[in-house]
N, C-alpha and C positions, 0 to 999 in steps of 0.2 A: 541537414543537421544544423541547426542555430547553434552560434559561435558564442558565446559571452566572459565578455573583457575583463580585464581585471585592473584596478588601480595600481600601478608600477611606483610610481613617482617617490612616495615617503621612503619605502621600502629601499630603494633603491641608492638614493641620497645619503639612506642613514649605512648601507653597507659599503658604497664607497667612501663616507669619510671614513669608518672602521678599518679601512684598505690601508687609507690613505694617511692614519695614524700609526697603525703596524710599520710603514711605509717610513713614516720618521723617525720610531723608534729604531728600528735598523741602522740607520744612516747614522742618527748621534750615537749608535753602538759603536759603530764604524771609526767616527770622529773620537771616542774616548779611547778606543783599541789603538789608535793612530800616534796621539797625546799621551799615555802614560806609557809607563815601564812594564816590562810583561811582572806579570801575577794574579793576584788570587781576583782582581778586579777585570783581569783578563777573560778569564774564566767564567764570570757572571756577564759579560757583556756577551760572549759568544754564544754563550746557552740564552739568552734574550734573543738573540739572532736567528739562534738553531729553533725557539719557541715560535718566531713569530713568521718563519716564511713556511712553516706547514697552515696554520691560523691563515695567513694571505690565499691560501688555496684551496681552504677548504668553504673559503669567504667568497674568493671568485665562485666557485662552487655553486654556492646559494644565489650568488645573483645571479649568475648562467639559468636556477631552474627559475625564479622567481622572473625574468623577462620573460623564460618559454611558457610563465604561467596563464592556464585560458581553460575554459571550460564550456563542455558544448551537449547539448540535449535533440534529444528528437523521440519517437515514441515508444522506442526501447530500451535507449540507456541513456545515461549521465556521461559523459569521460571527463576525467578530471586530467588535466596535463601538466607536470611540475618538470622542465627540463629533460630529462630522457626519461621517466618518469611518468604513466599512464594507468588512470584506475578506471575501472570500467563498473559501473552501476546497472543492475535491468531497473528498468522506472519502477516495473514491478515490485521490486523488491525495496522501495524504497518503505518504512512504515509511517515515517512524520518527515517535519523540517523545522529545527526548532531555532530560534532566534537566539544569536548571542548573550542580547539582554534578557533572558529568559532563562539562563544558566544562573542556579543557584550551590554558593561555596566555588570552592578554590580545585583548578585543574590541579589533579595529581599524581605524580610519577610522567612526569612530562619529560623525555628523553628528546632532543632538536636545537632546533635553531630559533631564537625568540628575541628581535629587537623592531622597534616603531618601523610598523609597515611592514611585515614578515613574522609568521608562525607558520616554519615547518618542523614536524615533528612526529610523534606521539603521545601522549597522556589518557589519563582518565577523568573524563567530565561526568561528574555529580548526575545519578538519575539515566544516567545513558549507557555508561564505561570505556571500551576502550574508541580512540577516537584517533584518527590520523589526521593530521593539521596541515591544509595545503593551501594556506591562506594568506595572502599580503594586505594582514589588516590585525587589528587587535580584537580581541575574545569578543566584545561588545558590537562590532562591526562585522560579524562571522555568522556564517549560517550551518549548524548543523545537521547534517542529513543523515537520519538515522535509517538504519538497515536490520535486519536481523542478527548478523556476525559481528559488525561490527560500524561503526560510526566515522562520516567525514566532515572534517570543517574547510567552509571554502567560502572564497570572499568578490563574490561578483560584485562589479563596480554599480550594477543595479539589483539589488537585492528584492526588492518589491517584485521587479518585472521578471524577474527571475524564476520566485513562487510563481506566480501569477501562470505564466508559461508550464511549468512542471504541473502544476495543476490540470491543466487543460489536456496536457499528453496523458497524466497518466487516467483522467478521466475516457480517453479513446481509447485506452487500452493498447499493447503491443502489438505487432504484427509477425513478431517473431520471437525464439526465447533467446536470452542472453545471458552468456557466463560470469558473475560477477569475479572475477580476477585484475591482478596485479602485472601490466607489461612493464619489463624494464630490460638492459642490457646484461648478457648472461654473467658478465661478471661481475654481476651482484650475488649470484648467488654460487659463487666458487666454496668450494668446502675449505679454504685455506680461511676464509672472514672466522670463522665457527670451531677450528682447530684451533684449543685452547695450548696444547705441548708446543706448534709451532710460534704460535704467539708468545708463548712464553718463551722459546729461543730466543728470537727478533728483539723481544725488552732487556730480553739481559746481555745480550749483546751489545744493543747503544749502551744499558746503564755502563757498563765495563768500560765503552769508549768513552764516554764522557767522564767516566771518575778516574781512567787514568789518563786525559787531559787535566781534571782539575789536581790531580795528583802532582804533576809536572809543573804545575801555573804556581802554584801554592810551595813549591821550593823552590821554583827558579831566582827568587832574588838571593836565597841565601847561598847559590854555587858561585863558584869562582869563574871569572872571564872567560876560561879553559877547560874544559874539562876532560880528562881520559875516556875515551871510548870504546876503548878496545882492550882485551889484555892478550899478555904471552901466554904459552902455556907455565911459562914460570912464575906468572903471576902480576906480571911487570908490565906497563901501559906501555903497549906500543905503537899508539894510533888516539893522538890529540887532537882536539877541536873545538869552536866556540861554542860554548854552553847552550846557543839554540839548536844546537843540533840532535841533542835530544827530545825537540819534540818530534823527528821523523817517528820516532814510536806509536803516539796516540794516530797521526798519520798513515802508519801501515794498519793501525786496526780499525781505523776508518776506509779506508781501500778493502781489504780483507772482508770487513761487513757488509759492502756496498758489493762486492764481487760473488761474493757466497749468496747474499738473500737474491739474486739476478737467475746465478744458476739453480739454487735449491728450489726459487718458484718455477722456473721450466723444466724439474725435476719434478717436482710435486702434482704435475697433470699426469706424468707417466707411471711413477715408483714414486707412493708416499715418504718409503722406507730412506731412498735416495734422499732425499732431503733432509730428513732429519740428518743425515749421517755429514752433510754438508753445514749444511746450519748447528751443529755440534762440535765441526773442525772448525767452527767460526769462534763458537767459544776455547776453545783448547786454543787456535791464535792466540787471543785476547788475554785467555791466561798467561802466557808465554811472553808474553808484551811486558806482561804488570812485573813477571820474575824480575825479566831485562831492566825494566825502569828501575825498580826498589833494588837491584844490584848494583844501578850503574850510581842511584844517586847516594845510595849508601856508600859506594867507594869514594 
């Protein structure tokens, strides 16, 4: 099977400085979190924090597939390789190879990852339709391989020799049949990606955590040095403390979150039902946090 390389270099450059800007914006979060008084500037710098070390990995991510990107031909099929990530083409089934610059109008509904030197994704290109994009190059530097089902873009670092070769195999014809399919690792295709009810637990769970952190941040200058913590049952504080002490709160439903979505996903292979009822005790926490908070700062 003939190997064929891909250009790394732009690609690559431009996703680790994107790293590598995430990377300072953290830090000077850090450094403003550090310098001012806690409040409502609190708040936005930690959710800048919270924003940018998922972005960080979903960025290693891309460059992880974009080095393992490479592509290789022989007189049955295509594979195309994007980090754990393998398409398999029968040459057969190839029906053209159309040239980047030969695409007329604007890819659309393009769902991925798209900056100088990298298109991974999906879209639909003009005259073709749907198209999967496993290319570390821009649209005009892309080769599309159109298929019956469905269309691939890919960006061999010799594009000429490239046709030139697929030519040649598919004029000898196959020697065997091959399955045009999609290899990846099984948990891509977990039913939990595609369960909309549980996905919706999981969002409203952070949004909960994070609005009563910014709930907390956003009154904190206005409490006193001290604040009651505790009452009697007569009503009467009997358990004083310094006013940061109420954020153990958004803390415990930061815990709670982090501990329920752990177990509710190795509940969710066995008893769907088990999970929800976890990931639903996560909201009931959460609610039960916000009581506590809007009690304690209202006293």
């Amino acid at each position: 099977m003939e190997e064929w390389l891909t250009d790394k270099r732009i690609g690559t450059q431009t996703g680790l400085l994107l790293v590598l800007v995430l990377i300072v914006i953290i830090f000077a979060a850090i450094g403003v979190i550090g310098s001012q008084p806690i409040g409502p500037i609190t708040f936005f710098m930690v959710l800048l924090i919270v924003i940018a070390l998922p972005l960080i990995g979903l960025l290693a991510y891309e460059l992880f597939g974009l080095a393992r990107s490479a592509y290789a031909l022989d007189r049955n099929m295509l594979t195309i390789d994007w980090g754990p990530i393998r398409q398999v083409v029968p040459t057969d089934a190839i029906q053209r190879i159309l040239l980047g610059t030969e695409v007329t109008g604007n890819i659309t509904r393009f769902r991925g990852w798209r900056w100088p030197g990298l298109m991974h994704g999906q879209g639909e290109v003009p005259d073709v339709g749907l198209t999967l994009f496993y290319a570390p190059a821009s649209l005009k530097n892309q080769l599309i391989v159109v298929t019956p089902t469905i269309a691939y873009a890919i960006a061999p670092a010799d594009p000429a020799g490239f046709i030139e070769s697929i030519k040649a195999r598919y004029e000898l014809g196959p020697t065997q049949a091959v399955t045009q399919t999609t290899q990846h690792p099984p948990l891509f295709d977990w039913p939990l990606w595609r369960d909309r009810l549980a996905l919706g637990f999981g969002a409203l769970a952070v949004v909960m955590v994070l609005g009563l952190f910014a709930f907390v941040c956003f009154r904190f200058p206005d409490l006193p040095a001290r604040l009651p913590l505790h009452y009697s049952v007569e009503g009467l504080a009997d358990r004083v403390g310094p006013a940061s002490d109420v954020f153990i709160l958004p803390l415990i439903g930061l815990l709670a979150l982090l501990v329920n979505v752990m177990f509710g996903a190795v509940a969710y292979t066995r008893e769907r039902m088990a999970s929800y009822v976890v990931w639903g005790g996560t909201l009931l926490v959460q609610l039960l946090l916000w009581v506590s908070a809007i009690n304690l700062l209202r006293a």
